[in-house]
C-alpha positions as CSV (number, residue, x, y, z in Angstrom):
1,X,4.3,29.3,-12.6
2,X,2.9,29.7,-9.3
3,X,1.3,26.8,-7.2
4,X,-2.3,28.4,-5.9
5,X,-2.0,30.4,-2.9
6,X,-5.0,28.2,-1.1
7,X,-1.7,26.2,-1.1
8,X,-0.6,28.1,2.3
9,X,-3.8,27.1,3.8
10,X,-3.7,23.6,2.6
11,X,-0.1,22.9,3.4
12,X,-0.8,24.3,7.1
13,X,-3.8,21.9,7.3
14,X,-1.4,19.0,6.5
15,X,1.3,19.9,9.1
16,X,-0.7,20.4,11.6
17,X,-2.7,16.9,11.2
18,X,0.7,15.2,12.0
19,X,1.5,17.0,15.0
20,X,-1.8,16.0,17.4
21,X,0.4,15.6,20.4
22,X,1.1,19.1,21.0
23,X,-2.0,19.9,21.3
24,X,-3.0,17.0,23.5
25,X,0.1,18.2,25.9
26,X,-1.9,21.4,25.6
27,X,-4.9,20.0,26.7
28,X,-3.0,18.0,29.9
29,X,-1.8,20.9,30.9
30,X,-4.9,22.5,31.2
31,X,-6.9,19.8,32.8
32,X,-4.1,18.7,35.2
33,X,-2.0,21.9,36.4
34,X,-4.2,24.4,35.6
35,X,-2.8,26.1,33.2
36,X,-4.5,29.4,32.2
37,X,-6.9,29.0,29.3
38,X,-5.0,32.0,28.0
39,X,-1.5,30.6,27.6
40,X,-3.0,27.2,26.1
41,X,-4.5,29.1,23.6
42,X,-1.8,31.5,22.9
43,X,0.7,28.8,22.8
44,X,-1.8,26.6,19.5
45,X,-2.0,30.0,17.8
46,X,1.9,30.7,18.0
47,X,2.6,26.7,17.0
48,X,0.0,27.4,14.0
49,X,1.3,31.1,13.1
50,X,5.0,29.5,12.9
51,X,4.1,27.0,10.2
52,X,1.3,29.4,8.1
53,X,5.0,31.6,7.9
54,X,6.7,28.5,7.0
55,X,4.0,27.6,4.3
56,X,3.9,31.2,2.8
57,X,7.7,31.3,2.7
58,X,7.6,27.8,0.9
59,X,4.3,28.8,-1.7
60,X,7.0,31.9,-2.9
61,X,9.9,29.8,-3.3
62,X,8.4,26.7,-5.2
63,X,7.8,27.4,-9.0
64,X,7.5,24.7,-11.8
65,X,7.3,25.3,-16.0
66,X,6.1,22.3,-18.8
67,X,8.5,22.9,-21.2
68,X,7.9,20.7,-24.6
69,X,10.4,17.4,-22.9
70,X,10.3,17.8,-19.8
71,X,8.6,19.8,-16.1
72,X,10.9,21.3,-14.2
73,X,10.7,22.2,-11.2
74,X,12.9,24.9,-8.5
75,X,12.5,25.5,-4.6
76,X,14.3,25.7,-1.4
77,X,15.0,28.5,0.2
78,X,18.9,28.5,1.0
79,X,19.5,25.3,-0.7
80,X,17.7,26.0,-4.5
81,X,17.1,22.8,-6.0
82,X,16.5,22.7,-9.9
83,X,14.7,19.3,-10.9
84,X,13.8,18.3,-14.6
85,X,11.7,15.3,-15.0
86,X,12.1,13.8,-19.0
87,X,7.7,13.1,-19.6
88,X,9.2,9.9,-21.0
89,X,10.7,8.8,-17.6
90,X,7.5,9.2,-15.9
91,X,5.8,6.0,-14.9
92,X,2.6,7.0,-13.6
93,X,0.7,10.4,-12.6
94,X,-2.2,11.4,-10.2
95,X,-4.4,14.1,-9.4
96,X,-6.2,13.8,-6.2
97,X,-8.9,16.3,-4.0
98,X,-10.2,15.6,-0.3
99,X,-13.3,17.6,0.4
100,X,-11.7,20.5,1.5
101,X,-9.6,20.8,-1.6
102,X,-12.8,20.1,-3.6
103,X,-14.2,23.4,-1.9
104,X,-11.0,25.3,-2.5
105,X,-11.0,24.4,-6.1
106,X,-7.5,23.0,-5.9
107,X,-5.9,19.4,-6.1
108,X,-2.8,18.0,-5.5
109,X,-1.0,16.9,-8.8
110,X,1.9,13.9,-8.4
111,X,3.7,11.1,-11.2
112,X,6.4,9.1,-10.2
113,X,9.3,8.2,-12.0
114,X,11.2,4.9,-12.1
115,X,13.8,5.9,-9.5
116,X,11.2,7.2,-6.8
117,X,11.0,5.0,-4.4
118,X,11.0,6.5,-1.2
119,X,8.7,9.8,-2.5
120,X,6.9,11.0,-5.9
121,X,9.4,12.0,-8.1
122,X,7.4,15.3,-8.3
123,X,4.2,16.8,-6.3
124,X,2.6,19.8,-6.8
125,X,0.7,20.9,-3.7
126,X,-1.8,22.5,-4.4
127,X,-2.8,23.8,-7.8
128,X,-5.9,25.1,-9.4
129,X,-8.2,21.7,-10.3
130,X,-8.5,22.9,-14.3
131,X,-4.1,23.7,-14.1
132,X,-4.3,19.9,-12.3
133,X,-5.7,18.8,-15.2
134,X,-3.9,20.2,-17.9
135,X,-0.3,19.4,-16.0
136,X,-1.9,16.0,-16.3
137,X,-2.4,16.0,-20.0
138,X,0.7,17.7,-20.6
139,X,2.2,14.2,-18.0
140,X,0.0,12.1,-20.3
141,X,1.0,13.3,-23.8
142,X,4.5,15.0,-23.5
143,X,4.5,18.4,-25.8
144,X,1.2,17.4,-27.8
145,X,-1.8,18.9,-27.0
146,X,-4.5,16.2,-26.1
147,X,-7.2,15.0,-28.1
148,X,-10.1,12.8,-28.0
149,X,-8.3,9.7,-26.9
150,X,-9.5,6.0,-27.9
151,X,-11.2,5.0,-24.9
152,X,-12.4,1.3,-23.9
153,X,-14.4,1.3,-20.6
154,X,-12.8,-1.9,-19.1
155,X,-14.7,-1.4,-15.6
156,X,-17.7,0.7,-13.5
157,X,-17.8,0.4,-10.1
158,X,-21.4,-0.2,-9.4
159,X,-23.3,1.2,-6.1
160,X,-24.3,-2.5,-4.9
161,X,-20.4,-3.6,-5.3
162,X,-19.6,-0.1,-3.8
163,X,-21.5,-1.0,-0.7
164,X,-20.1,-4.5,-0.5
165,X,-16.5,-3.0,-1.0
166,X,-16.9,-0.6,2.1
167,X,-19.2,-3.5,4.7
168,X,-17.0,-6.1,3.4
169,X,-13.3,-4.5,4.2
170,X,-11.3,-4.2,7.5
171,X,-10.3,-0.2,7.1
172,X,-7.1,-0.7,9.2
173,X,-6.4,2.4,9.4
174,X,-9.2,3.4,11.1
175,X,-8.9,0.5,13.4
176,X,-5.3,1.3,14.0
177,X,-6.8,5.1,15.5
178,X,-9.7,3.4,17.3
179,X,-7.4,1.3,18.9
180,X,-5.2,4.1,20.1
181,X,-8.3,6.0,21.3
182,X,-10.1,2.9,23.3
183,X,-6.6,2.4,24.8
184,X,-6.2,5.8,25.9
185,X,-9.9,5.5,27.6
186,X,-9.1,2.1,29.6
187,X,-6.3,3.3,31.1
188,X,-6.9,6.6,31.2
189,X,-5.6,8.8,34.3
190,X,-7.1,11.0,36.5
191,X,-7.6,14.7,34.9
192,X,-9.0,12.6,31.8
193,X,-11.1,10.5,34.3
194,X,-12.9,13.8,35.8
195,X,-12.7,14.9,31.9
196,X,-14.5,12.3,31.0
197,X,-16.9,11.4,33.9
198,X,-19.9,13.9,32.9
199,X,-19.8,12.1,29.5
200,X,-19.5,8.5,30.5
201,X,-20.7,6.2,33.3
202,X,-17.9,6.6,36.3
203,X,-17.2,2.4,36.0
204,X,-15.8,3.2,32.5
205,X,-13.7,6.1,33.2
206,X,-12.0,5.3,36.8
207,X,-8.9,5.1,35.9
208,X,-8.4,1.5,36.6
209,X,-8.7,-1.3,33.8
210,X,-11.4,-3.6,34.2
211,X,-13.2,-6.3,32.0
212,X,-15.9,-3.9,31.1
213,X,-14.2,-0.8,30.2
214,X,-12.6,-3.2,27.9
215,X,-15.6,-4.7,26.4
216,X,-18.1,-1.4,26.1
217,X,-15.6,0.8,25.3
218,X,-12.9,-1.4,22.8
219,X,-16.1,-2.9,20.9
220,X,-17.8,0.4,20.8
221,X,-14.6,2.4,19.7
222,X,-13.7,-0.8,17.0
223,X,-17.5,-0.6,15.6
224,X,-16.9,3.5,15.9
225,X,-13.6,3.3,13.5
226,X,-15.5,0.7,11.0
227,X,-18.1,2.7,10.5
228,X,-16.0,6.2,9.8
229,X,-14.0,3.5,7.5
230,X,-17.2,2.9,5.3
231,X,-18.4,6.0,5.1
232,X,-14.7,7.3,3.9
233,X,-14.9,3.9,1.2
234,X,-18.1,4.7,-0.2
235,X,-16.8,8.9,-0.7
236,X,-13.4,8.0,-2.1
237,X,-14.7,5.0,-4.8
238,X,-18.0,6.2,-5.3
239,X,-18.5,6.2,-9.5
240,X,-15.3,4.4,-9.7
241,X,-14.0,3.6,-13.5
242,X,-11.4,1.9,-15.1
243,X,-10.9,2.4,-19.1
244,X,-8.0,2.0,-21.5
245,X,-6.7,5.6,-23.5
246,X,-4.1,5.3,-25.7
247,X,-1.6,2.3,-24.3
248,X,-2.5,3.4,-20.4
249,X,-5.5,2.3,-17.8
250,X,-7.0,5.6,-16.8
251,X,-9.1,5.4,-13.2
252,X,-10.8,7.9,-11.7
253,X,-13.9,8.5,-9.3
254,X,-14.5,9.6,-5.9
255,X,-17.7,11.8,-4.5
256,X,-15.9,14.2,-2.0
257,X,-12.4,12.5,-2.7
258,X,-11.7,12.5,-6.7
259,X,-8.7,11.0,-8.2
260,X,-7.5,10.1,-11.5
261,X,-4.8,7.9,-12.4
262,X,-2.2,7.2,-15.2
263,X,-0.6,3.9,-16.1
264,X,0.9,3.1,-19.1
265,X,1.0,-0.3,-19.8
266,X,4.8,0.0,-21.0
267,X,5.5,0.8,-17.2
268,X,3.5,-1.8,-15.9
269,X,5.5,-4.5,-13.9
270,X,2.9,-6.3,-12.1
271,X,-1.0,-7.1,-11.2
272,X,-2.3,-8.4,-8.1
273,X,-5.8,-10.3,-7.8
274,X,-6.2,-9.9,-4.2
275,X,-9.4,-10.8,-1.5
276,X,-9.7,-11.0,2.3
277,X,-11.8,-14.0,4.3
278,X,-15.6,-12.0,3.9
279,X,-14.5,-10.9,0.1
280,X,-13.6,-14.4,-1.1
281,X,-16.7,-15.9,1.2
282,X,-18.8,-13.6,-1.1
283,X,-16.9,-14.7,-4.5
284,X,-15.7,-10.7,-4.5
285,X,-11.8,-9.5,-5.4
286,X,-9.9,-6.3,-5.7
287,X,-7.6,-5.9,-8.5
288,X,-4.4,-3.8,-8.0
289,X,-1.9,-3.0,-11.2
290,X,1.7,-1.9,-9.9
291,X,4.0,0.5,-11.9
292,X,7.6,0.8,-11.5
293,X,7.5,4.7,-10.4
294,X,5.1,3.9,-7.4
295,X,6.4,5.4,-3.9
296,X,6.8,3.2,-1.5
297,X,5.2,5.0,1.3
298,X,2.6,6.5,-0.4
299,X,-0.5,4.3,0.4
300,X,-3.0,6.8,-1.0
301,X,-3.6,6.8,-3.9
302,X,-0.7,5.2,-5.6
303,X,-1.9,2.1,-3.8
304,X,-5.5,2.5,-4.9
305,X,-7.0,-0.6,-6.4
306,X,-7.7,-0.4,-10.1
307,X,-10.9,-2.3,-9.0
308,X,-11.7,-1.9,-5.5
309,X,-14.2,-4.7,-5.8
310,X,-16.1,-6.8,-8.5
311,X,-17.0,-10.0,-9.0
312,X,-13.9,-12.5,-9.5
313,X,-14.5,-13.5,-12.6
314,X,-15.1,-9.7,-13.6
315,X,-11.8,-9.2,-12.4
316,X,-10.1,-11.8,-13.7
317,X,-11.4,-10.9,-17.1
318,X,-9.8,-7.2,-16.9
319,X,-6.9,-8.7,-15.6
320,X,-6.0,-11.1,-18.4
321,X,-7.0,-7.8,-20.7
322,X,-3.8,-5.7,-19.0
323,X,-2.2,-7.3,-20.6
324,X,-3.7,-9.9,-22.7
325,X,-2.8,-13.2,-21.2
326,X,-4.4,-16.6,-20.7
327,X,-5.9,-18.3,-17.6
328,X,-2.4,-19.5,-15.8
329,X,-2.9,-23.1,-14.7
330,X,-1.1,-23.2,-11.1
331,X,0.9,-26.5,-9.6
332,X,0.4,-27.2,-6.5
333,X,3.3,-27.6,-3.9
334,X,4.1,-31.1,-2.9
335,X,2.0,-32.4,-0.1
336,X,5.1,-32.6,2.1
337,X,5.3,-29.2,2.5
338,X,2.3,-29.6,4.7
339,X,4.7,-31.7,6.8
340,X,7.3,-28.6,6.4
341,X,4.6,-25.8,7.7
342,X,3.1,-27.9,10.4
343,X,6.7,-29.4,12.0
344,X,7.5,-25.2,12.1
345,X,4.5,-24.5,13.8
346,X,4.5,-27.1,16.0
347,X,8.2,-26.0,17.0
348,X,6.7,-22.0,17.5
349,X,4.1,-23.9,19.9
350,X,6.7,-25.4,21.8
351,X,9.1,-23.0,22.6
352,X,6.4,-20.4,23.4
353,X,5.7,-22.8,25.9
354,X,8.7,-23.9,27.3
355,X,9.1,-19.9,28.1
356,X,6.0,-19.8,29.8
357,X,7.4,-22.4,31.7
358,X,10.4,-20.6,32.7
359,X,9.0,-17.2,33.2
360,X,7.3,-19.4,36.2
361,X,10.9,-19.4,37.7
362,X,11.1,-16.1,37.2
363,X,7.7,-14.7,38.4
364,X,7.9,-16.5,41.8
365,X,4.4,-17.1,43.3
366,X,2.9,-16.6,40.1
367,X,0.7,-19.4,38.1
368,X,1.6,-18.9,34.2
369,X,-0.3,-21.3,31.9
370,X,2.5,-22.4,30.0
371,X,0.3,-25.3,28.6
372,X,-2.0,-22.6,27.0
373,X,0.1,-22.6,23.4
374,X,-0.5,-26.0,23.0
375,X,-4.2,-25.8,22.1
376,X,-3.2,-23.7,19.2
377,X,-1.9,-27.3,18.1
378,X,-4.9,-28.2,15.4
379,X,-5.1,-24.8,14.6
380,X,-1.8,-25.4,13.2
381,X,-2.5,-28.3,11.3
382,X,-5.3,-26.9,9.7
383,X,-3.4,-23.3,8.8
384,X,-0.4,-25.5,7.0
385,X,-3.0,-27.4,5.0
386,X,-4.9,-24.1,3.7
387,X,-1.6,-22.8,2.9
388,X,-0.9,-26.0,0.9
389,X,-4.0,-25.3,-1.1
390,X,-4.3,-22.3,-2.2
391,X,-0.4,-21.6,-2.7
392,X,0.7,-22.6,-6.5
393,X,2.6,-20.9,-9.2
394,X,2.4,-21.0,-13.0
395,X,4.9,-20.3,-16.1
396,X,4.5,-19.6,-19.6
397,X,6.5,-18.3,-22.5
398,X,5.8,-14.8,-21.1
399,X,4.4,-14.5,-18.0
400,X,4.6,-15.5,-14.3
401,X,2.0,-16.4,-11.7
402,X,2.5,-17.1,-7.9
403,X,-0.3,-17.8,-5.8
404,X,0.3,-17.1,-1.5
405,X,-2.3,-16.7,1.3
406,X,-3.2,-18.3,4.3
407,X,-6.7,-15.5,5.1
408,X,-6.1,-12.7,2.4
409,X,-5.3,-14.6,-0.7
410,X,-3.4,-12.8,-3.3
411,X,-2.4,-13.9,-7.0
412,X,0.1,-11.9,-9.2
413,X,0.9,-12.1,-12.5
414,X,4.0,-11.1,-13.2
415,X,5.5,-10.1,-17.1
416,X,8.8,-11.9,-17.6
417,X,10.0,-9.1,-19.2
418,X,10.3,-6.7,-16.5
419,X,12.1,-9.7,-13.9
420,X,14.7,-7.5,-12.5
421,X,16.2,-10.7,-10.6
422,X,15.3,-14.1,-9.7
423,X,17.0,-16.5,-7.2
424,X,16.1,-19.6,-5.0
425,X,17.4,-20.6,-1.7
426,X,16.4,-23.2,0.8
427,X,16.4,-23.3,4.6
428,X,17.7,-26.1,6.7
429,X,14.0,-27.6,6.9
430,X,13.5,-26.8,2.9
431,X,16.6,-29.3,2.3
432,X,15.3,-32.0,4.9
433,X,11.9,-32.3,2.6
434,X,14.2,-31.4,-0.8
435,X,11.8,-28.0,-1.3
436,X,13.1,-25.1,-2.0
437,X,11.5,-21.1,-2.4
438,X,11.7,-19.0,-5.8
439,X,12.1,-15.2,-5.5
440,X,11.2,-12.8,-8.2
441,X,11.9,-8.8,-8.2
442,X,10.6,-6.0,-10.4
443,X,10.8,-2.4,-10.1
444,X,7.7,-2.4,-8.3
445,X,9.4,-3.0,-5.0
446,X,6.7,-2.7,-2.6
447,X,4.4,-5.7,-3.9
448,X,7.6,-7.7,-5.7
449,X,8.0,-9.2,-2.0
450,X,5.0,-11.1,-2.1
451,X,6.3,-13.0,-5.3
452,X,7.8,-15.5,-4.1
453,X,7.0,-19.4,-4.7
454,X,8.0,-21.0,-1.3
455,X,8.1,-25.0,-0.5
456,X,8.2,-26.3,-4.3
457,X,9.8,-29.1,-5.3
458,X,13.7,-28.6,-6.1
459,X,13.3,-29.8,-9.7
460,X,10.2,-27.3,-10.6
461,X,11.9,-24.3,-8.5
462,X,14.7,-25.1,-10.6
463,X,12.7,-25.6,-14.0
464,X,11.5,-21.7,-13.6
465,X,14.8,-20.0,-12.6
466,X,15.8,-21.8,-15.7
467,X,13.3,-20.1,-17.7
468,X,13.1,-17.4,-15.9
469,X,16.7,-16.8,-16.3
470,X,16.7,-17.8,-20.9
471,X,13.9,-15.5,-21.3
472,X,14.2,-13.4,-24.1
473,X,12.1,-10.3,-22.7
474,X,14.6,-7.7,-21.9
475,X,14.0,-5.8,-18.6
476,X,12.3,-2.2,-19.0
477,X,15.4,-0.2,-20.1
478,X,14.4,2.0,-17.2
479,X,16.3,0.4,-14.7
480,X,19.1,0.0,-13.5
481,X,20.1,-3.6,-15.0
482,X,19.9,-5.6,-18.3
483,X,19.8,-9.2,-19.3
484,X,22.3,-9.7,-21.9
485,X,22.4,-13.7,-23.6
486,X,25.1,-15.9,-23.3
487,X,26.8,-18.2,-25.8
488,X,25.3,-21.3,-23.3
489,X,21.7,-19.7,-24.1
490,X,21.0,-18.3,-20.3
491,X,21.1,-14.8,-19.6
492,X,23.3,-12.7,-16.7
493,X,23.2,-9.6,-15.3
494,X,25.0,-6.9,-16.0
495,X,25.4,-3.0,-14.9
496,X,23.5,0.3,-16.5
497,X,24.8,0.9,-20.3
498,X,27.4,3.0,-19.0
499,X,29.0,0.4,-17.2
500,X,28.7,-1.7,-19.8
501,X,30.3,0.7,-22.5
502,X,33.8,1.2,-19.9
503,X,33.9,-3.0,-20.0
């Protein structure tokens, strides 16, 4: 089978989004050596020709076929490439529309595999939505045909939360672009200056940087992004759900952006209770459940919350529920790792000021306020202490919980079973206060690096890599390694069960 020839249009679509600067070279050109009209134009319809042809070339080369075990898949053009993907090895699976694809009728279908960390393991762009749906199934269920699953609605986004969600988030993305544009503004040369000029006041656009072109047109650019950020929140989660079928968590929603989502709980290796300064201020969290096939540079929407917001203990509730675990009750870090944090602080502080100092013998006849750091001096006191208290970690017969955040506050819960590793080092500071820092991977390699318990006490770090360690969950045969026991009771690591079988 065929992916849907709106495909072409879409796949152009998404080169061209990545490739703004030629068209802003275009534009320079125009405005500042006056280029014909003609050839600028000739020039974006040649750059846009090339890559319909290259689209069209790709949409008859790319076929894929559900056969009863497995999908396979076949494209390239010189190079053919033959992929078969076992349904058993998938870890997770996706089908996702923007508005334009919800016009088209077509959706982009993904899963990810254990081993896909870079990319999804497979992506179909674009098929029809109701092919989307049944390759999802067909993901879902292997070679049976679907039925009425068991359901159990676990969450519903409602349109309150959904508001809250979209006022109360920093859409960094967005900021990120406005940031970019307000930048381009304040120091903006000439030909964009006369651009410009009918548009805006002549203080704002005269090429030169001032204090109010970075006032009006940074805050009004910042406010600009924040609001394009909540419009795009309340589209993408609007009608959000979260329900069990059959041993996964099933989320979909969206009201121009619709996604649904596949995890099976065998494949889950971590949750993450999660909530910025104005979400905890409000009592709100986001809940975020992490497979072992997610790609690591595909934010959207692998990295969709399961709950985008709800009331904590709302999500606390569905997060002892996947899985079924109690309340963890966290230790605190000794109170000299406040000494630990502020003495590195206060070291930061320093040397940023003794280089302000020197860059005064560099920059001759200039007045640096090398002094300046300094002030951030209580500031540092107070961020070591907040650090103290919220950080804590927790161990039980089968799971893990680490606690870390100084403004965004994050809490994951992490199943023994799927540990991949586990190993604890100290720094030279560390040893001066006898603390020392846990580190736990999983397959999910992305959010494994926040799980770490940093400045505990040497005897508790080394109580849980003990445990840790004589577990007797086995990691998700999936991967790469194995915990075999010992006579002595602790566990080791050993290679994939080939290696094993030549030892």
């Amino acid at each position: 089978m065929r992916l849907h020839p709106y495909s072409v249009l879409r796949g152009t679509i998404d080169r061209l989004k990545i490739h703004p600067l030629i068209f802003a070279v275009g534009f320079g050109l125009y405005n500042y050596k006056d280029t014909p009209l003609t050839y600028i134009v000739g020039f974006a319809l040649c750059y846009v020709l090339i890559y319909v042809v290259r689209e069209g070339i790709r949409w008859y080369f790319v076929s894929y076929r559900l056969e009863d075990t497995a999908v396979e898949t076949e494209s390239g053009i010189f190079d053919r490439q033959h992929r078969v993907i076992p349904y058993d090895r998938i870890q997770e699976s996706s089908v996702v529309q923007n508005g334009l694809d919800s016009f088209l009728g077509i959706a982009n279908v993904s899963c990810e595999t254990a081993g896909s960390s870079k990319e999804s393991e497979l992506e179909l762009r674009y098929v029809g939505i109701e092919e989307a749906e049944r390759i999802q199934d067909r993901l879902r269920n292997g070679s049976t045909v679907s039925t009425e699953d068991e359901k159990e609605k676990l969450y519903r986004l409602r349109s309150g939360m959904l508001f809250a969600r979209s006022v109360l988030s920093s859409h960094p993305k967005h900021l990120f672009l406005s940031i970019s544009v307000a930048m381009s503004i304040i120091f903006s040369p000439a030909w964009l200056s006369d651009f410009l000029t009918p548009t805006l006041p002549a203080s704002l656009v005269n090429g030169h940087f001032t204090v109010e072109k970075f006032l009006v047109v940074g805050g009004a650019t910042v406010v600009g992004a924040w609001v394009v950020g909540v419009i795009q929140s309340v589209l993408e989660f609007h009608d959000t759900s979260v329900e069990f079928r059959d041993r996964e968590i099933h989320q979909s929603g969206g009201l121009v952006w619709h996604y649904s989502n596949d995890i099976p709980l065998d494949n889950m290796q971590l949750l993450r209770i999660s909530t910025n300064p104005l979400q905890n201020a409000f009592g709100f969290a986001r809940l975020t459940v992490e497979s072992a096939g997610a790609a690591d540079f595909d934010i959207w929407p692998a990295r969709t919350p399961v709950i985008p917001l709800g009331n904590r203990s709302e999500v606390e509730e569905v997060a002892r529920t996947i899985p079924d675990h109690d309340d963890p009750e966290f230790e605190r870090p000794p109170k000299r790792m406040r000494r630990r944090l502020a003495t590195r602080y206060l070291i930061a502080l320093v040397l940023l000021s003794f280089l302000l100092y020197a860059a005064q013998f560099v920059w001759s006849g200039s007045t640096v306020p090398w002094l300046l750091p300094l002030v951030g001096v209580p500031f540092a006191l107070v961020a070591a202490h907040v650090q103290w208290r919220y950080r804590g970690v927790a161990i039980d017969d089968d799971y893990l919980a680490v606690r870390n955040g100084i403004l965004v506050h994050s809490e994951f819960i992490v199943p023994l079973a799927n540990v991949q590793s586990v190993s604890k080092s100290q720094s030279i500071l560390q040893r001066r206060f006898d603390l020392a820092t846990l580190s736990i991977e999983t397959a999910a390699s992305l959010l494994s690096a926040g799980t770490r318990a940093t400045d505990f006490d040497t005897e508790t770090v080394e109580m849980i890599y003990e445990t840790v360690q004589d577990s007797s969950g086995e990691v998700a045969p999936r991967t790469e390694t194995r915990r075999v026991g010992t006579q002595t009771g602790k566990s080791i690591d050993c290679g994939s069960e080939g290696e094993r079988s030549n030892q």
